[in-house]
VMD Tcl script that draws the C-alpha trace (Angstrom):
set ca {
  {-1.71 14.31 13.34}
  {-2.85 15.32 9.77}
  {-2.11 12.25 7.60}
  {-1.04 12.19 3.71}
  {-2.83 10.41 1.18}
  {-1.78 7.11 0.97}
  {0.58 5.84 -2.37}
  {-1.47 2.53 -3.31}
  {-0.92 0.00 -5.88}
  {-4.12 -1.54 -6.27}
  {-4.76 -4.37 -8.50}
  {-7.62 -5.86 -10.16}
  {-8.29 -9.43 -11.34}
  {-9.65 -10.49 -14.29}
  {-10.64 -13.87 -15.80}
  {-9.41 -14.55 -19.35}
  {-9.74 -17.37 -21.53}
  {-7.49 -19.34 -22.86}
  {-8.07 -20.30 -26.45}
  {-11.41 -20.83 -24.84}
  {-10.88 -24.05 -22.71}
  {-8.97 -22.58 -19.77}
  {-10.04 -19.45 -17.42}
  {-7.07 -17.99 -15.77}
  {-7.24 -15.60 -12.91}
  {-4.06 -12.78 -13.33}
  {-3.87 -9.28 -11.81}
  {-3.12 -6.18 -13.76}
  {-2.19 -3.30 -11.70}
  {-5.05 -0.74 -11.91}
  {-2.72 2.44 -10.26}
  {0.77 1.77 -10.00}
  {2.21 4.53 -8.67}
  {5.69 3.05 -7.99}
  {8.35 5.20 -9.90}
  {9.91 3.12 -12.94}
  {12.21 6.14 -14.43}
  {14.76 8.34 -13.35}
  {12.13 11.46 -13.65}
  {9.35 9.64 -11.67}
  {12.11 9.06 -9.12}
  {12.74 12.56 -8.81}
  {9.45 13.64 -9.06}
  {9.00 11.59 -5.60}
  {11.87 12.74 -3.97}
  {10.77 16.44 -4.52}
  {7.20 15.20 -2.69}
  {8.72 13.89 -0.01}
  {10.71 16.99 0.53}
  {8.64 19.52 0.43}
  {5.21 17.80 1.69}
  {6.65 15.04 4.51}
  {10.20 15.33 5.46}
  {9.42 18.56 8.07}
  {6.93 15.73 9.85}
  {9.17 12.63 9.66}
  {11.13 13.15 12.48}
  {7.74 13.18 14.93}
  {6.43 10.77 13.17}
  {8.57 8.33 11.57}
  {7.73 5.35 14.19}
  {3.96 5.87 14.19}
  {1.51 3.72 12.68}
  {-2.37 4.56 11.73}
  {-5.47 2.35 10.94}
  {-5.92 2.72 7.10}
  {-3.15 5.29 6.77}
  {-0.40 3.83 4.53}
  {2.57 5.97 3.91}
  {1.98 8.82 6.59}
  {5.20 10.86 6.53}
  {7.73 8.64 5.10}
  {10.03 9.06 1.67}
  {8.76 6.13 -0.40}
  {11.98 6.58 -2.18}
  {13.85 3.02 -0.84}
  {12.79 1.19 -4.11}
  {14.06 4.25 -5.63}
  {17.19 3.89 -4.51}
  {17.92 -0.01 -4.71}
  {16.72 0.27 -8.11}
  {19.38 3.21 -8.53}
  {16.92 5.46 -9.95}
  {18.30 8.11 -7.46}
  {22.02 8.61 -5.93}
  {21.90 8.10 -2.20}
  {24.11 11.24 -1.95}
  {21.79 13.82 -3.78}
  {18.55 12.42 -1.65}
  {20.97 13.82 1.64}
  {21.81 16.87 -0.44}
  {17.79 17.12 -0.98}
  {17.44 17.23 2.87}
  {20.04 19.62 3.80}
  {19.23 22.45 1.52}
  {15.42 21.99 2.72}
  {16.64 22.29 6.42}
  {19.31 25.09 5.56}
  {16.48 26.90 3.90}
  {14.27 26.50 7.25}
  {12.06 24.48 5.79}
  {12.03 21.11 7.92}
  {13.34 21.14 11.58}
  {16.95 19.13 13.01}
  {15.18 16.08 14.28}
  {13.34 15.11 10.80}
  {16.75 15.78 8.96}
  {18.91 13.96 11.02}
  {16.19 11.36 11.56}
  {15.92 10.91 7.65}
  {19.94 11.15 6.97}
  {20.95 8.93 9.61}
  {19.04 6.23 7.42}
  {20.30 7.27 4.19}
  {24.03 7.31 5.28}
  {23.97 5.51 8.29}
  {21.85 2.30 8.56}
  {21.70 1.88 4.38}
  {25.26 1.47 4.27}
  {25.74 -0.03 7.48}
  {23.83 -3.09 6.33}
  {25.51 -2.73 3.06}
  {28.96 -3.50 4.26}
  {27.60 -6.39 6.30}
  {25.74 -8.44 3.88}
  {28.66 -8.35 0.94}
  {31.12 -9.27 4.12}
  {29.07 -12.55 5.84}
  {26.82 -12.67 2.27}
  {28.13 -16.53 1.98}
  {26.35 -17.25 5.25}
  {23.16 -15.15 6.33}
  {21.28 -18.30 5.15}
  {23.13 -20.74 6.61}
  {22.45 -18.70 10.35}
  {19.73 -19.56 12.62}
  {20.89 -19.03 16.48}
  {17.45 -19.42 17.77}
  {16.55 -22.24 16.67}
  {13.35 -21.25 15.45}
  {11.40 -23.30 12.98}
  {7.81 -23.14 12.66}
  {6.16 -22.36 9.41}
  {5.10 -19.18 8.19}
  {1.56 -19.07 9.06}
  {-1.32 -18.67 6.12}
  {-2.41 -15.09 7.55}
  {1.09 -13.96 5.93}
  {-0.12 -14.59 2.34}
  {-4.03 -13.67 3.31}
  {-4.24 -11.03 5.31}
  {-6.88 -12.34 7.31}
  {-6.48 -12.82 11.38}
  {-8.14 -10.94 14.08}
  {-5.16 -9.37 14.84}
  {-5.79 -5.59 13.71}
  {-2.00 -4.57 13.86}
  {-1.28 -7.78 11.41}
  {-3.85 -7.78 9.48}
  {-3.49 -3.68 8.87}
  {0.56 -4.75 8.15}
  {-0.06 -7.74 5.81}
  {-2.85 -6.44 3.96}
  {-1.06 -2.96 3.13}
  {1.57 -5.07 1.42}
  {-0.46 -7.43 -0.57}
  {-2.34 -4.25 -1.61}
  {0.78 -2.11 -2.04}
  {4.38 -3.95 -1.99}
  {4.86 -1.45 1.21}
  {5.13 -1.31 4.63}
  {7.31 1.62 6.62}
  {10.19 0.33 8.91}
  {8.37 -0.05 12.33}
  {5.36 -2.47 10.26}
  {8.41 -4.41 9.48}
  {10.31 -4.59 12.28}
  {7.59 -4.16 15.02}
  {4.78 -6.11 13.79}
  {5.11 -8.65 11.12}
  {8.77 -9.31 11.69}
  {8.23 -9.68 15.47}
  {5.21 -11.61 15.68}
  {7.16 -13.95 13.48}
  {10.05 -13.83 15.86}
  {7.99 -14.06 18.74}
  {6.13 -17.00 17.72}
  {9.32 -19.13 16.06}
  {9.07 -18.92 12.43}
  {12.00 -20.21 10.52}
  {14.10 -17.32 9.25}
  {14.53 -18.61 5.84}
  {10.79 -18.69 6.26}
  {10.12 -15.11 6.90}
  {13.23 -13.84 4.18}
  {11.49 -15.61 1.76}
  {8.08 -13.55 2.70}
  {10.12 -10.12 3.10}
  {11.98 -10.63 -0.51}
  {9.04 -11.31 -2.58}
  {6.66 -9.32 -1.25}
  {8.25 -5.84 -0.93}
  {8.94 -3.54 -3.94}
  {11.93 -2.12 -2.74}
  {13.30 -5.86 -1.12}
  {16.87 -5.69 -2.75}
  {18.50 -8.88 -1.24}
  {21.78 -6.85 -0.20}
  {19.04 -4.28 1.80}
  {16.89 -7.02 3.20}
  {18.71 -10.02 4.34}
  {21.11 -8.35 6.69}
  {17.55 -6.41 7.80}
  {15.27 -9.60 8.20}
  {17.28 -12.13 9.32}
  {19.72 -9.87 11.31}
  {17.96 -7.05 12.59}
  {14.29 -8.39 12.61}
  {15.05 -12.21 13.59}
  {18.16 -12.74 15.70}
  {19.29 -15.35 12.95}
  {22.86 -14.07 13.11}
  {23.22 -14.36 16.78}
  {24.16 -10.77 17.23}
  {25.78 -8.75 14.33}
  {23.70 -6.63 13.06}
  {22.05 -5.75 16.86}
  {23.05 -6.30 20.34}
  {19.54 -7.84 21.06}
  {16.68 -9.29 19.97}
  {14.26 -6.71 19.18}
  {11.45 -8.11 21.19}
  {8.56 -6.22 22.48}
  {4.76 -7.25 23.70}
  {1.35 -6.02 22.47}
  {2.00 -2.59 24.55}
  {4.80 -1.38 22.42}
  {2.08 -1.49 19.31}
  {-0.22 -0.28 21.59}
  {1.73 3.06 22.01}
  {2.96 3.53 18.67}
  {-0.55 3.23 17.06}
  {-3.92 2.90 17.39}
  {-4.61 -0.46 16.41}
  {-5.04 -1.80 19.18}
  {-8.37 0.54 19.80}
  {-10.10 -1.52 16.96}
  {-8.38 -5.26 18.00}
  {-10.76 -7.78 19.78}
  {-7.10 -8.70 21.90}
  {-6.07 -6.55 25.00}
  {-2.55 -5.85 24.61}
  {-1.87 -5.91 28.51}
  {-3.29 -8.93 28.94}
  {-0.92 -12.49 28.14}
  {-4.02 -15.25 29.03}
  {-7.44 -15.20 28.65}
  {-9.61 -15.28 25.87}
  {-8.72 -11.65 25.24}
  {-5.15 -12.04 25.75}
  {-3.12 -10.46 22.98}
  {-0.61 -13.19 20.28}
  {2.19 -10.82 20.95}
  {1.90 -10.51 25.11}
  {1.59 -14.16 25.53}
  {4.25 -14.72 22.94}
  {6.30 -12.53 24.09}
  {6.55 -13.74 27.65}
  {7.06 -16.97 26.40}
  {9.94 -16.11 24.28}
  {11.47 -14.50 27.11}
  {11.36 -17.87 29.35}
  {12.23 -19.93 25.76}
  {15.51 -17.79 25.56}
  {16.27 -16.99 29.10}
  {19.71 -18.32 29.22}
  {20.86 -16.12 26.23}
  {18.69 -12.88 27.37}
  {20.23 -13.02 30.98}
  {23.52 -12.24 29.63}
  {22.29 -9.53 27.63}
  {22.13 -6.33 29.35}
  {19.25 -4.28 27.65}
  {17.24 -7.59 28.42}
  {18.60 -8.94 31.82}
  {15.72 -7.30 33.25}
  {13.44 -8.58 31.20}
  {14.00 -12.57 32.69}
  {13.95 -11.32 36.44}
  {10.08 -9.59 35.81}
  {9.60 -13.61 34.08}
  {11.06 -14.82 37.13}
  {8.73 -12.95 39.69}
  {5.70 -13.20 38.06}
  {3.33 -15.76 40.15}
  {3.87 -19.60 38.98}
  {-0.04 -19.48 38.10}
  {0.59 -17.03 36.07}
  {3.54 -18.22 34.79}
  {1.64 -21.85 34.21}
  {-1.70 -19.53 32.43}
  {0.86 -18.05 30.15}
  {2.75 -21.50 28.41}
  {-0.58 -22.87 28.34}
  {-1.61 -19.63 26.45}
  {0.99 -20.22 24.11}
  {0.45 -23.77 23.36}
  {-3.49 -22.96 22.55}
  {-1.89 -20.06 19.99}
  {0.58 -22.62 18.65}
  {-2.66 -25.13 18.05}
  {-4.88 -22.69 16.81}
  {-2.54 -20.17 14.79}
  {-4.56 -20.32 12.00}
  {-7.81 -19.16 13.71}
  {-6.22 -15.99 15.69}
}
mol new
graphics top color blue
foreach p $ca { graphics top sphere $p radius 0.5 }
foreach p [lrange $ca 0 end-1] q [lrange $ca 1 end] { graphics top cylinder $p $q radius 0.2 }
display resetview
C-alpha cells in the first residue's frame, strides 16, 4: 500500500511574558493546513480527487503506524463549515469515475457517505436533538481516562489515535469508531463524557454531524436508533485492519495475562455486562453463547482482568 503524505497541523509553544511578571504557555499553529476559504476548500477537493479517491474504496477502513490521512477526502470540515456544497463534492466523484479515472467501489464507497450516512445523521439529530444528551441506555459512567487528553498509554492503536488528534484535529472514521470510541465504550465511559472529547477536539466536529455519530453510532447511548447494535469488537478487529498491533506490548488474542490486550478483556466483559440486551440482538446473539462456553476459569481470569484494568487505567 503506497501511503500519502500526511495533512498535519503542528503546533509550537512558546512562553511569553506578561507585562513581565507572568509567563504564559500558548500554542501558535506552525502549519495549518486546514482550508479556511472557499478556494482552499476547492483546492482540497481537487486533491482528493485526482490523488486518493481511485484508492479509497480499498482502503478506506485501514489504519497505518504514523500514516495520518492515507486515502481519505479531508474535506468533512469543509463541508460542515459550508465551504463546499455536498452536491458538487458527488458531482466531483462521478465525472472522475465517468472519465475512468477511479473504479465503482471507491465511488460508491465515497458517495454513499456524502449522500447517505451525512444526511442520514442529519435528519436524526434535528428530529431527537432535544434529547441525545439526556440518553444513556447503558448505563455507563466512568470517567474519561487522562490518556484521552495525553496521548500517552502503552496501547499503540490509542496512543497512534489520540496523539494524531492532539497533533492534527483528525482522525478518519474507523480511528473514531473502532478505536477511541470503542475502547471508551468497551470500558464504560459516560457518553456525555466522550461527546464532550469528540466535539472539542475534532476540526470538523459540527454538533449536528457528531452527536448523532458519538453517542448514537459510537456509544449505544440512544439504545438503538442510529444502529441495530453496539458496535463492539476485541483487539483482533484492530489487529486486522492495521498494523498496530505489530508494535503494541498487548497481544490482541489474548483477554488475561500480563500481555492481555484493554480491548479483548474489555470486550468480553462487556459482552457478559450486557448479556441480557445482546441475546436479543441478532448480529450479537452469538456473541453471549461463545461467553457462555468459554471455561469458568477462564471466565473467572477474564473479570478479574478487567477489574485490574479498571484499577490501573491510568498505567495501561
Amino acid at each position: 500500500m503506497k501511503h500519502q503524505p500526511d495533512n498535519p497541523m503542528r503546533c509550537r509553544s512558546v512562553s511569553l511574558s506578561c507585562k513581565g511578571k507572568i509567563n504564559h504557555l500558548i500554542r501558535l499553529p506552525e502549519d495549518f493546513n486546514w482550508p479556511v476559504t472557499r478556494s482552499q476548500a476547492l483546492e482540497a477537493l481537487d486533491s482528493f480527487i485526482n490523488t486518493r479517491l481511485a484508492s479509497f474504496g480499498d482502503h478506506q477502513d485501514a489504519m497505518w503506524t504514523n500514516e495520518q490521512t492515507l486515502f481519505h477526502s479531508l474535506l468533512s470540515s469543509c463541508l460542515n463549515l459550508k465551504l463546499i456544497n455536498p452536491q458538487e463534492v458527488v458531482e466531483a466523484a462521478l465525472v472522475h469515475y465517468q472519465a475512468g479515472h477511479a473504479p465503482i467501489n471507491a465511488v460508491e464507497g465515497f458517495i454513499r457517505q456524502i449522500v447517505g450516512w451525512r444526511e442520514y445523521v442529519r435528519g436524526l439529530y434535528w428530529y431527537h436533538r432535544a434529547d441525545w444528551l439526556t440518553w444513556n441506555a447503558l448505563e455507563a459512567n466512568q470517567p474519561l481516562p487522562d490518556f484521552y487528553w495525553t496521548g500517552k498509554t502503552h496501547m499503540h492503536c490509542m496512543n497512534q489515535s489520540i496523539t494524531q488528534v492532539l497533533q492534527t484535529g483528525y482522525g478518519h472514521h474507523i480511528q473514531r469508531l473502532m478505536v477511541t470510541g470503542l475502547f471508551s465504550l468497551l470500558y464504560g465511559v459516560n457518553p456525555k463524557a466522550i461527546h464532550q472529547w469528540y466535539l472539542g477536539f475534532f476540526v470538523d466536529a459540527i454538533a449536528w454531524v457528531e452527536v448523532p455519530n458519538t453517542l448514537g453510532m459510537s456509544q449505544y447511548a440512544d439504545g438503538g436508533i442510529v444502529g441495530s447494535k453496539p458496535y463492539i469488537a476485541s483487539g483482533n478487529y484492530i489487529n486486522k485492519m492495521s498494523n498496530y498491533c505489530k508494535h503494541c506490548r498487548y497481544n490482541p488474542k489474548k483477554s488475561s495475562g500480563d500481555d492481555a490486550c484493554p480491548f479483548t478483556t474489555l470486550y468480553w466483559n462487556f459482552v457478559d455486562k450486557h448479556q441480557e440486551r445482546l441475546s436479543k440482538n441478532p448480529r450479537l446473539a452469538m456473541q453471549v453463547k461463545h461467553w457462555s462456553n468459554k471455561a469458568p476459569n477462564e471466565q473467572q481470569a477474564i473479570k478479574e482482568q478487567t477489574l485490574w484494568l479498571v484499577n490501573h487505567i491510568q498505567d495501561i
